[in-house]
Backbone bond lengths (Angstrom), bond angles and torsions (degrees), N, CA, C in turn:
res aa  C-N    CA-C-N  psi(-1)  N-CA   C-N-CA  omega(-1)  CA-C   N-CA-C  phi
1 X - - - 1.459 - - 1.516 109.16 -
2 X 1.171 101.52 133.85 1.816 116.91 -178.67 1.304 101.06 -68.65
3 X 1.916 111.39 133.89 1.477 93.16 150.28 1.325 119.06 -133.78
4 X 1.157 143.63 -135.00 1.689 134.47 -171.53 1.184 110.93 -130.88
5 X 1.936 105.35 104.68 0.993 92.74 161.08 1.285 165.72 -73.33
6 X 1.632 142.51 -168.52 1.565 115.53 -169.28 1.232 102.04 -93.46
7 X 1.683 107.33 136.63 1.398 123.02 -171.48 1.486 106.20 -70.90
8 X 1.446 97.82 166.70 1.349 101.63 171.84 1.533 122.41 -81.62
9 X 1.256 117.18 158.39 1.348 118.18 -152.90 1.797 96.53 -75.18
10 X 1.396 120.31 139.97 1.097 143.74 -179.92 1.919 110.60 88.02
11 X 1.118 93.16 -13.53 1.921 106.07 165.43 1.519 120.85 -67.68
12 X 1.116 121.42 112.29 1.484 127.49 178.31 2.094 89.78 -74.58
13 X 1.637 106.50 138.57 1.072 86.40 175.49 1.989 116.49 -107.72
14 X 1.279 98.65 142.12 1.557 118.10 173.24 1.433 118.52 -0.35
15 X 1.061 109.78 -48.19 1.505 116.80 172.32 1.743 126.56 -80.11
16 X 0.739 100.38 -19.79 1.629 126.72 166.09 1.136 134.00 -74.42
17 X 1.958 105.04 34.14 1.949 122.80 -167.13 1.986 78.23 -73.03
18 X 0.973 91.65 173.56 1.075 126.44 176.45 1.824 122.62 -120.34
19 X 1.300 131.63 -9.18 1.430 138.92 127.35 1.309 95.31 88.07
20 X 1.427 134.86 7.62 1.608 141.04 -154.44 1.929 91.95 -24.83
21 X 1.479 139.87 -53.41 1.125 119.53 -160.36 1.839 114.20 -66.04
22 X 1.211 110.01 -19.04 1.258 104.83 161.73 0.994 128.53 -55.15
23 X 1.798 148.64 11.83 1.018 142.12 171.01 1.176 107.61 -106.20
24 X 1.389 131.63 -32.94 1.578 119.85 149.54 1.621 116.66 -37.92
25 X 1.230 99.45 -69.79 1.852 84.74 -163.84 0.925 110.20 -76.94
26 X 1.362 135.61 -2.64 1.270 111.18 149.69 1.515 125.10 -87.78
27 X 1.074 122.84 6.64 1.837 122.29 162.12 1.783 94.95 -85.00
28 X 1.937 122.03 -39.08 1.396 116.39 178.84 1.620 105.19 -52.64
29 X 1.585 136.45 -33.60 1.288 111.95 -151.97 1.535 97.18 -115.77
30 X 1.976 110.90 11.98 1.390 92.31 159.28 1.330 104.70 -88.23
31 X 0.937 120.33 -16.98 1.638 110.58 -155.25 1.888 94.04 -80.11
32 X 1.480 99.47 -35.80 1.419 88.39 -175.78 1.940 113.88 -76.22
33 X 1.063 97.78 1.19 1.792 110.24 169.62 1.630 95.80 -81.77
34 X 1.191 133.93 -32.64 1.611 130.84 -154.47 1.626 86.35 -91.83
35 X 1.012 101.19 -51.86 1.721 103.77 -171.56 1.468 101.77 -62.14
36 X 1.288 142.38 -40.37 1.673 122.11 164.29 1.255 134.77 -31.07
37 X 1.553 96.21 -58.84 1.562 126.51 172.84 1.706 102.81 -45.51
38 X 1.214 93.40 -63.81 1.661 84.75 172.63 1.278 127.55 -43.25
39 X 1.420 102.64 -54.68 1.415 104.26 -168.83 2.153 112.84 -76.32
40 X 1.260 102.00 7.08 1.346 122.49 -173.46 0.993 121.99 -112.71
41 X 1.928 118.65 -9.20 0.892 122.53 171.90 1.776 111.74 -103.47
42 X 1.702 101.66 -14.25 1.338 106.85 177.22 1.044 129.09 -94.24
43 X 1.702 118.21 -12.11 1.518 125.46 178.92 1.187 107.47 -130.37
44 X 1.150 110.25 152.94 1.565 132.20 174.05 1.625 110.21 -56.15
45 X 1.733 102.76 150.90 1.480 108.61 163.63 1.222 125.37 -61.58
46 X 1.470 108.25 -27.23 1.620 105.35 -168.21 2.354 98.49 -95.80
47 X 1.122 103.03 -16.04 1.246 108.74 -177.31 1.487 102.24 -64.18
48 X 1.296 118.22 -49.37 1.792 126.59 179.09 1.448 110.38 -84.50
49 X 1.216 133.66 -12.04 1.091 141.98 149.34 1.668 109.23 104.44
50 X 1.640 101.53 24.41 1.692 108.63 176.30 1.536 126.66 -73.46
51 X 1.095 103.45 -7.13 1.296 125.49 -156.51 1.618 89.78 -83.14
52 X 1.438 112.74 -53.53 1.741 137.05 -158.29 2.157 89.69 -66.37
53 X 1.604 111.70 -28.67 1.347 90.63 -155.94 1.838 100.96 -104.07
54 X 1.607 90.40 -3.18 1.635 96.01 174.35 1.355 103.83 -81.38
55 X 1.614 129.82 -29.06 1.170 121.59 160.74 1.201 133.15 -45.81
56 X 1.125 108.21 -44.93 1.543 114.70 179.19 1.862 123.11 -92.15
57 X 1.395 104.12 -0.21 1.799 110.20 149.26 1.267 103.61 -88.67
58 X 1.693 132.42 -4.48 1.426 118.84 179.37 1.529 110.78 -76.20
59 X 1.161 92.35 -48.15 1.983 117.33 166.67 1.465 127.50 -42.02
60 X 1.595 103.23 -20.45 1.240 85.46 -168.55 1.854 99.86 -129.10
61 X 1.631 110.79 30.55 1.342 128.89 177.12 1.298 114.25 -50.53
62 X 1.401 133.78 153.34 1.108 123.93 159.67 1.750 95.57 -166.43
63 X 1.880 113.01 146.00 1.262 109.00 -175.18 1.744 113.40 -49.02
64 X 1.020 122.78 -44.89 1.520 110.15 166.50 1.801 125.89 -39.05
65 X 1.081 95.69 -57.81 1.687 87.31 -175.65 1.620 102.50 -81.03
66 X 0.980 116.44 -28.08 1.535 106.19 176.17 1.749 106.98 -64.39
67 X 0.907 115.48 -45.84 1.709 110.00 170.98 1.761 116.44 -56.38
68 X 1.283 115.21 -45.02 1.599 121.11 140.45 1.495 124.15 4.02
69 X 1.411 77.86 -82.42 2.063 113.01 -171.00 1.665 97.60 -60.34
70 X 1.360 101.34 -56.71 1.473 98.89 -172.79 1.443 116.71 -60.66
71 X 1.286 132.94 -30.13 1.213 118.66 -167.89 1.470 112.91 -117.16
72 X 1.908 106.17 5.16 1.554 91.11 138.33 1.387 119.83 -105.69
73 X 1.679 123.43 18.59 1.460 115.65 157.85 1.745 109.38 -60.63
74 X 1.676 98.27 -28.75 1.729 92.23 -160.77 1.885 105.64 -80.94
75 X 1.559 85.82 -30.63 1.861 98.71 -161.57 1.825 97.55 -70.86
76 X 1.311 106.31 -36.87 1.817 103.10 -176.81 1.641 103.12 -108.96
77 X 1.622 127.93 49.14 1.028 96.99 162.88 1.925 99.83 -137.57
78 X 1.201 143.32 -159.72 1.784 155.84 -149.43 1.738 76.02 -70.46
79 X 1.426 130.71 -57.77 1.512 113.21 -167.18 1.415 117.36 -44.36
80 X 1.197 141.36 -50.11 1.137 152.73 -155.95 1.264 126.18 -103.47
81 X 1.899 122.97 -78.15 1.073 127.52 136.49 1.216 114.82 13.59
82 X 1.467 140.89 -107.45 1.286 147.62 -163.12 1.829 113.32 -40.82
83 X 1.678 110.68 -32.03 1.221 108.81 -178.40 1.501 109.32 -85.21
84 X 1.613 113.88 -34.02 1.140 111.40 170.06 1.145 125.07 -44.15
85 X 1.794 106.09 -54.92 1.763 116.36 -156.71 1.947 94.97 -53.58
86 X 1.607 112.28 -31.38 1.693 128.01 -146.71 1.621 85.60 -64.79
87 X 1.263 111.66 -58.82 1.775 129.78 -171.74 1.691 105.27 -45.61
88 X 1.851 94.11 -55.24 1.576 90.85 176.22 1.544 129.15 -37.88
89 X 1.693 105.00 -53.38 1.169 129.85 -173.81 1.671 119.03 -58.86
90 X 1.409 93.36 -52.90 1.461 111.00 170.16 1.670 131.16 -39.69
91 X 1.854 87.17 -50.97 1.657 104.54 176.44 1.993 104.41 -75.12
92 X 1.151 117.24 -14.76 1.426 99.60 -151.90 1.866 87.43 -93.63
93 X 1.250 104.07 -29.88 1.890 119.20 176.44 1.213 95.84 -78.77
94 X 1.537 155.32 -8.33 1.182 152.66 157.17 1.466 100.02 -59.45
95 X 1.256 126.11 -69.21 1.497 135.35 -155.86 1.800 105.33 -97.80
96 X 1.362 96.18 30.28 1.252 114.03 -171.83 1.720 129.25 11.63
97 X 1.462 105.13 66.13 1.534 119.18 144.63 1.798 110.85 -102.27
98 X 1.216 106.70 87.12 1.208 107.65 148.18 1.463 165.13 50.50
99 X 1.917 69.63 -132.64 1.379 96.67 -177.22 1.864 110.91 -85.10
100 X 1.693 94.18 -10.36 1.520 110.24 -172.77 1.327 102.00 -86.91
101 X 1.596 128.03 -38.04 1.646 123.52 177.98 1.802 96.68 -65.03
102 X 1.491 141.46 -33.70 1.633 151.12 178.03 1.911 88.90 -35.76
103 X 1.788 96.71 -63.30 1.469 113.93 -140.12 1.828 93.31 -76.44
104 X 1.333 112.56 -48.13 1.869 118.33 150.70 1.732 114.90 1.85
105 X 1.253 103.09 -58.86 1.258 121.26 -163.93 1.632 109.23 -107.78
106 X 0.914 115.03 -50.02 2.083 119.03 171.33 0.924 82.79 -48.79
107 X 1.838 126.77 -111.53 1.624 122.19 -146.01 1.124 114.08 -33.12
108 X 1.333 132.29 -73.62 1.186 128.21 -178.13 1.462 134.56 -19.48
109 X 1.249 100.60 -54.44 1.736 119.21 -156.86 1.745 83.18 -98.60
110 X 1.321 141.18 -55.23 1.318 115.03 -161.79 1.815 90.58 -91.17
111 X 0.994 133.93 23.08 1.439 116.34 163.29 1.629 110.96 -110.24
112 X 1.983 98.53 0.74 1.694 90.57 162.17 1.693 106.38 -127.46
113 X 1.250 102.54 39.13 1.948 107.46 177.83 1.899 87.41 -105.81
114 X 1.025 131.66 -31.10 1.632 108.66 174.86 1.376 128.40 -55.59
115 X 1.371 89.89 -44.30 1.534 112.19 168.49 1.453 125.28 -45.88
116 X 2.007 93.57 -50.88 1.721 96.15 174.75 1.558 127.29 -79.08
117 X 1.304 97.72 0.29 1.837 115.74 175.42 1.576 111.81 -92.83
118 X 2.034 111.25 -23.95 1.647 99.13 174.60 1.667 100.87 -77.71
119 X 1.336 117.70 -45.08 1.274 111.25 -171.00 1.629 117.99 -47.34
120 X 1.218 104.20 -15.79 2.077 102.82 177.71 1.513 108.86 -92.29
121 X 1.590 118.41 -25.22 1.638 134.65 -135.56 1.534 80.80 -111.75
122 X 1.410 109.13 -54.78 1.851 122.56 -164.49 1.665 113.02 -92.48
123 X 1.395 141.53 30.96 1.462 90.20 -170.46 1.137 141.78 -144.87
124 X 0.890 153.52 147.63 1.383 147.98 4.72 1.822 92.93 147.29
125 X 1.715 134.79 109.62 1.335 117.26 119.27 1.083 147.10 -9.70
126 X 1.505 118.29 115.23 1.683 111.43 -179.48 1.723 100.52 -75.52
127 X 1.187 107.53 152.22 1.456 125.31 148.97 1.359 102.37 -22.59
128 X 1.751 118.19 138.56 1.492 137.43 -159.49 1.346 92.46 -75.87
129 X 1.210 92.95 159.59 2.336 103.38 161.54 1.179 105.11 -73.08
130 X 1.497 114.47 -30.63 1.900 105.83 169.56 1.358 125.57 -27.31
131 X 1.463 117.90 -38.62 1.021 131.54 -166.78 1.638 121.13 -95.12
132 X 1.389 118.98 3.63 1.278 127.99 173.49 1.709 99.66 62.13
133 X 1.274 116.28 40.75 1.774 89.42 165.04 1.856 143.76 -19.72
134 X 0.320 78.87 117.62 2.169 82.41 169.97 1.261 98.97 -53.49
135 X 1.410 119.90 -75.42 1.403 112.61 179.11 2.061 105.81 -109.47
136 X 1.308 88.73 160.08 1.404 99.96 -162.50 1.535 99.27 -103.04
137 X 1.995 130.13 127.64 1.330 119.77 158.56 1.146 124.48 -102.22
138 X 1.124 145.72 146.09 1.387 156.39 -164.85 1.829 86.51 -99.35
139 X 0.656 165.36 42.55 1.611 150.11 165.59 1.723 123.24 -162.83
140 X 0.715 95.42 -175.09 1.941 105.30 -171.78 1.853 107.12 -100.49
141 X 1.224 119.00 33.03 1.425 108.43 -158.53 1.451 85.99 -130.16
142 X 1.264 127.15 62.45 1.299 114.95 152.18 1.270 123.96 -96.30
143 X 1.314 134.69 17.54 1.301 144.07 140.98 1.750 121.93 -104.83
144 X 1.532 101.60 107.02 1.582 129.19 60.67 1.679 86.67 -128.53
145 X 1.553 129.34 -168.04 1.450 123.13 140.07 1.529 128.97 -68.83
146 X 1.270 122.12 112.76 1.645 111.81 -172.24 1.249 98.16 -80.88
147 X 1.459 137.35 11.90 1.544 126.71 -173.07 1.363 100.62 -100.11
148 X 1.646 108.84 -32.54 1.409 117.98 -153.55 2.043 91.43 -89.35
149 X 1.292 101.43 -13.03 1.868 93.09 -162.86 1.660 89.65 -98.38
150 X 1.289 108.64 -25.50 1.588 82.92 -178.88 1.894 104.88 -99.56
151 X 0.901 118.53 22.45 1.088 110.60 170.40 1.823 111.16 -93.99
152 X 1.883 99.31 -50.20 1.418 108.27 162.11 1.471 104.39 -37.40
153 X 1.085 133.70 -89.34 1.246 160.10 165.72 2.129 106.25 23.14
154 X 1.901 80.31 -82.76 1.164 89.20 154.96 1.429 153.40 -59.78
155 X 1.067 96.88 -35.18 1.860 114.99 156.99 1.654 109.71 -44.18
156 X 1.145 118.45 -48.16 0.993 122.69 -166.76 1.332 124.33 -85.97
157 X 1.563 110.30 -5.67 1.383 118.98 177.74 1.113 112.56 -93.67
158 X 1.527 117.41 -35.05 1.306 132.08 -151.60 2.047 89.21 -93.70
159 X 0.914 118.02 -16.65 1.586 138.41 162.77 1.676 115.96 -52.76
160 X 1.584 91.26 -71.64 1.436 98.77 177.52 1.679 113.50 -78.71
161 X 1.049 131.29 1.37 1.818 142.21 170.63 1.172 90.71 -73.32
162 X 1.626 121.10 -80.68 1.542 113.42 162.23 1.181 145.17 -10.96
163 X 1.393 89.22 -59.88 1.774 95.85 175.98 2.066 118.29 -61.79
164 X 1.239 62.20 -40.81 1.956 73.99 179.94 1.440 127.69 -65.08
165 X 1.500 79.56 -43.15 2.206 78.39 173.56 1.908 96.96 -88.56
166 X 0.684 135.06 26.41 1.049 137.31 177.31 1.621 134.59 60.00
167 X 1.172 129.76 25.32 1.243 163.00 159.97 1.348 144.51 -62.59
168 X 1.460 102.51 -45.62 1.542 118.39 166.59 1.880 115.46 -35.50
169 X 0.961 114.48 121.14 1.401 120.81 159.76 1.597 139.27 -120.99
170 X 0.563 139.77 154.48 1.965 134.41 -162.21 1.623 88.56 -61.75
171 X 1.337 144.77 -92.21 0.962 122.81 -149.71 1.585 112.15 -55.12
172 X 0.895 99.60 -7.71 2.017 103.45 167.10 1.670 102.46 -59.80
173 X 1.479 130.31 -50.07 1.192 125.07 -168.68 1.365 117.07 -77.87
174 X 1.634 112.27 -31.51 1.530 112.12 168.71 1.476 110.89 -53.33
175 X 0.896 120.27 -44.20 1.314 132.17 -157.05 1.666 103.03 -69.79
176 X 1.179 109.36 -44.35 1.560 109.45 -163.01 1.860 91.51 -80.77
177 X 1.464 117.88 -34.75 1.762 109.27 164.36 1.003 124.58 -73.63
178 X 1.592 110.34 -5.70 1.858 118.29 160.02 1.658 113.84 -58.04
179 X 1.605 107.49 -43.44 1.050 140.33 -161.24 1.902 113.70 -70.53
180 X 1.650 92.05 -46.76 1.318 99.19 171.37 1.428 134.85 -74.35
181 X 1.573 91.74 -26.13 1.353 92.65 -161.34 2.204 103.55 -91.97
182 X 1.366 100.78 -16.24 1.583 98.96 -175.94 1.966 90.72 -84.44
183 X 1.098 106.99 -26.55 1.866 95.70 162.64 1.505 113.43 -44.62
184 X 1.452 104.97 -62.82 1.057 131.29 -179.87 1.964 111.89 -28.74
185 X 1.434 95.17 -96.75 1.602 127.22 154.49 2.163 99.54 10.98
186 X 2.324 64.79 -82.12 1.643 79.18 179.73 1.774 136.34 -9.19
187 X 1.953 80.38 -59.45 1.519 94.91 -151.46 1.746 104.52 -79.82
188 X 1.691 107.72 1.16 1.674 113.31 -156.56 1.323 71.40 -95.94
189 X 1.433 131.49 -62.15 1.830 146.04 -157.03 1.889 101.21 -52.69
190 X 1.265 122.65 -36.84 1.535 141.23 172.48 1.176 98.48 -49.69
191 X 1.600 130.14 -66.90 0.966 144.62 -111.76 1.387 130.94 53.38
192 X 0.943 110.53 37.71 1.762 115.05 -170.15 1.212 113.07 -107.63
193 X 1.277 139.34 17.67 1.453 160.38 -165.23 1.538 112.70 170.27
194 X 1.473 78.56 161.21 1.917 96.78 178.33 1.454 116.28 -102.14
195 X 1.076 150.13 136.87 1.563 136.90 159.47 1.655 116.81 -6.96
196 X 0.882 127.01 -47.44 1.454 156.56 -156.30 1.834 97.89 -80.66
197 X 1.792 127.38 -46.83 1.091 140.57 -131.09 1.396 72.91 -115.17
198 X 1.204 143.09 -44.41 1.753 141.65 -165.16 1.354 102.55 -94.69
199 X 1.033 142.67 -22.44 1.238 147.13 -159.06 2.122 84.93 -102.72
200 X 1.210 117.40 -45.15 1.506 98.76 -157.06 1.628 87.59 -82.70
201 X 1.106 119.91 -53.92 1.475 143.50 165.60 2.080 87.04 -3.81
202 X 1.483 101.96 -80.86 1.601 108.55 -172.14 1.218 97.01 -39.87
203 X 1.888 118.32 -75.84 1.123 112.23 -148.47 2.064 109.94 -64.52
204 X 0.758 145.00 -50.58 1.601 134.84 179.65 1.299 103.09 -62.54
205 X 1.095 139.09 10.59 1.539 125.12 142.34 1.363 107.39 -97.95
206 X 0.920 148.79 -71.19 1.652 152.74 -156.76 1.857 80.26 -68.18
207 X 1.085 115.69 -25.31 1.930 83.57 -168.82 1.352 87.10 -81.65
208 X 1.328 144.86 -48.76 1.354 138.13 -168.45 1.439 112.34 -48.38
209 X 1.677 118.83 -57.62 1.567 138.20 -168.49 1.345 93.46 -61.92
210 X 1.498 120.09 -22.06 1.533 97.48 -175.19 1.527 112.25 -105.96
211 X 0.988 118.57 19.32 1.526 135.64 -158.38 1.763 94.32 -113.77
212 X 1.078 98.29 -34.25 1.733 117.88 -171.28 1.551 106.50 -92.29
213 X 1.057 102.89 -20.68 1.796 116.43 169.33 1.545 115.13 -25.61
214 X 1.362 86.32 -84.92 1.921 129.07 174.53 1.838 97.68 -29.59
215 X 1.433 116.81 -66.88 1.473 125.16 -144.86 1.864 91.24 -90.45
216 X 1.155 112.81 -39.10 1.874 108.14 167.50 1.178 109.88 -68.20
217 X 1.024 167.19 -70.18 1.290 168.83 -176.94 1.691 91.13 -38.39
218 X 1.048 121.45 -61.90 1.715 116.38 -169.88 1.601 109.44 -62.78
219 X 1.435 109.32 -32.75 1.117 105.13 174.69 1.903 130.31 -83.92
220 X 1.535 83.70 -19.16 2.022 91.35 175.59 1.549 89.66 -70.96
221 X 1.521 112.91 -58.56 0.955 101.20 -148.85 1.456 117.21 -60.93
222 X 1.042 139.13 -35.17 1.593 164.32 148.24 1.715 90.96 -14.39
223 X 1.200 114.46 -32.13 1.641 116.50 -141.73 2.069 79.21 -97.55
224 X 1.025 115.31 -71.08 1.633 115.79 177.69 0.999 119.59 -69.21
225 X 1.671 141.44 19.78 1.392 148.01 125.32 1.243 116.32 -57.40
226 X 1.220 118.24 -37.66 1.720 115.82 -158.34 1.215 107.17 -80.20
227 X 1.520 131.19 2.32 1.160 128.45 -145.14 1.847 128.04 2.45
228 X 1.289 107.78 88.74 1.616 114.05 -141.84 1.448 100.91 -136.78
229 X 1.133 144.22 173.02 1.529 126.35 131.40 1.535 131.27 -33.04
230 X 1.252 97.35 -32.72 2.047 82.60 171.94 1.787 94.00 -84.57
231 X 0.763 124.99 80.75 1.856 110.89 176.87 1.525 76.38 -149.03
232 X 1.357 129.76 138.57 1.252 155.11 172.71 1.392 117.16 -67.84
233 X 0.913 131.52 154.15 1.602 137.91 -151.18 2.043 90.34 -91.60
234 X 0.915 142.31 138.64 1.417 155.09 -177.13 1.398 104.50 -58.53
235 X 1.741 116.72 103.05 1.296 105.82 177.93 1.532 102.03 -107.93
236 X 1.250 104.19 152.38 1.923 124.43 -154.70 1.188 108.52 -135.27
237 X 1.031 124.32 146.23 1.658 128.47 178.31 1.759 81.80 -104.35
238 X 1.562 105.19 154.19 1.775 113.06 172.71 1.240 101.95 -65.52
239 X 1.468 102.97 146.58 1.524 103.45 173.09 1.459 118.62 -63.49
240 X 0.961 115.11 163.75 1.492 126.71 -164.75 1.976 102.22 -107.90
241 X 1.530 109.38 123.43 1.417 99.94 -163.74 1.686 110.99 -79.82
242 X 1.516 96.49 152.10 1.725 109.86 172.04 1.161 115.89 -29.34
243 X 1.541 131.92 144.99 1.165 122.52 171.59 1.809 82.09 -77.27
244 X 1.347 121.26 162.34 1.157 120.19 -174.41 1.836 93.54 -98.89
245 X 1.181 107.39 140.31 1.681 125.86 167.88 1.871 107.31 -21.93
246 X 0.966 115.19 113.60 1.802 113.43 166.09 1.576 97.13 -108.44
247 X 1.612 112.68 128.73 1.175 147.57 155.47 2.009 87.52 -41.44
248 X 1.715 77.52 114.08 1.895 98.36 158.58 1.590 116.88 -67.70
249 X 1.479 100.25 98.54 1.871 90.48 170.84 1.732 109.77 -96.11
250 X 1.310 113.32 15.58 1.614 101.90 164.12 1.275 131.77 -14.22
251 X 0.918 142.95 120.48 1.462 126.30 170.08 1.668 118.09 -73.25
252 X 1.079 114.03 115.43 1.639 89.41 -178.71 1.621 110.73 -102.39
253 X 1.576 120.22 167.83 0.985 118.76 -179.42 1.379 140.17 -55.01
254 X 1.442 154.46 88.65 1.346 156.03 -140.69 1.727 102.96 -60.12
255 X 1.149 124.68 94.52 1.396 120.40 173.86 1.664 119.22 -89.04
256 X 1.800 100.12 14.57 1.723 104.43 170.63 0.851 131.50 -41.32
257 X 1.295 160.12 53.24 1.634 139.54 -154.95 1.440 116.86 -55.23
258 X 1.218 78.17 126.62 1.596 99.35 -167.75 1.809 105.40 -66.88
259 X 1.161 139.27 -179.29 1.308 142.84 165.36 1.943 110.48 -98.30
260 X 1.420 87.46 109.95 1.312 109.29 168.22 1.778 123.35 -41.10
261 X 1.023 100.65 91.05 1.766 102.02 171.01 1.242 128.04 -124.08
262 X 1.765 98.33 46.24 1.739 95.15 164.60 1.335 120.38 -95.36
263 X 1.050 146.95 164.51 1.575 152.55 -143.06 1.274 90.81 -98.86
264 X 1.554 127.75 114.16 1.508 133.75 155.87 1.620 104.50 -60.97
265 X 1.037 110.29 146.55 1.823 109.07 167.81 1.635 83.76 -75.21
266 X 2.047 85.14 159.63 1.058 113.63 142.26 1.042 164.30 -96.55
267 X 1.512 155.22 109.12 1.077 149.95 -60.28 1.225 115.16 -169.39
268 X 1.583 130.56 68.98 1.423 143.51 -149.43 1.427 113.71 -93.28
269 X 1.274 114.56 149.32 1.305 121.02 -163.45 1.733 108.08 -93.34
């Protein structure tokens, strides 16, 4: 796998667009995260019909997937997360990128602070005890999902890291919406959210992370122009070996002179 090498100094490198229309849709898919909340804080579960589909993840429980649920309630939620993102950061300022351990922690954390502002602004009933939750909440904040926004969140950083050193590939992106959406799943299969609470949960993180797109990219890239201390250590694919020397069998032209045997006349006295 190819990767990118370090530009020359005052070179923004290639991978490092800056996407300016990405800051619209991602202000379009917070707002359409704010507008859930609304509409989640004004109608009932059973009115939108969330109620009918938490029933039927109740139905289809079993100690396996409930052990699942539980231990990505623990792995994607304030316990963990925060120590993780620290490690991320830590290792990437170890091998000295930076400005990329900075961005570790920005995307992440402000693409799940909207989230922690609907839950005070928006909220929202958890899912009934009718329903035997997996995990149990003590509070009214089931809008947005904080499992589902920092997972988006993260997906999306660890996306654009990719993109930048030059690496990212399409099944790279399935994968990270593989990623979101069994977060997601999770938190409906728990009972710890509504359709409505994972769905806004995604969108105000990914609308933020992608809003943040545009202004990181200008700023890494800014960062491996300067050729500076923030400029990233030179990543190289191994060289690729010599074809080894092949012996010239050209034929070249025979310039032997041959021995003359055409008949001189003869030449009488």
């Amino acid at each position: 796998m190819s990767v990118m090498p370090r530009p020359q100094s005052g070179v923004v490198p290639a991978t490092a667009r800056t996407h300016p229309a990405l800051v619209p849709v991602g202000l379009v898919m917070l707002a359409a995260g704010v507008l859930l909340g609304i509409l989640g804080h004004d109608l009932s579960a059973t009115a939108t019909g969330e109620l009918r589909v938490l029933q039927w993840f109740q139905g289809i429980r079993t100690p396996a997937l409930s052990f699942v649920a539980e231990a990505l309630e623990l792995l994607g939620g304030p316990k963990v997360v925060p120590w993780f993102l620290a490690a991320l950061a830590t290792a990437l300022a170890l091998t000295r990128r930076f400005v990329m351990a900075l961005l570790a922690v920005l995307i992440p954390g402000l693409g799940w602070l909207p989230g922690h502002f609907a839950k005070k602004l928006l909220p929202r009933e958890r899912p009934p005890a009718s329903l035997e939750p997996v995990v149990v909440y003590h509070d009214i904040a089931s809008f947005p999902s904080g499992h589902t926004g920092f997972a988006t969140s993260i997906t999306i950083f660890v996306l654009f890291a990719l993109t930048m050193w030059g690496l990212r590939r399409r099944w790279m992106v399935w994968v990270g919406v593989a990623v979101v959406a069994l977060m997601g799943l999770s938190r409906m299969y728990a009972a710890a959210h509504f359709p409505m609470d994972v769905l806004g949960g995604a969108l105000l993180a990914a609308g933020t992370a992608t809003a943040l797109w545009s202004p990181a990219a200008w700023a890494w890239g800014r960062a491996q122009a300067s050729d500076s201390w923030l400029t990233e250590p030179q990543l190289r694919t191994p060289p690729r070996p010599e074809l080894a020397e092949q012996p010239d069998h050209t034929e070249l032209p025979d310039h032997t002179e041959l021995p003359n045997h055409t008949e001189q006349p003869e030449i009488r006295a």
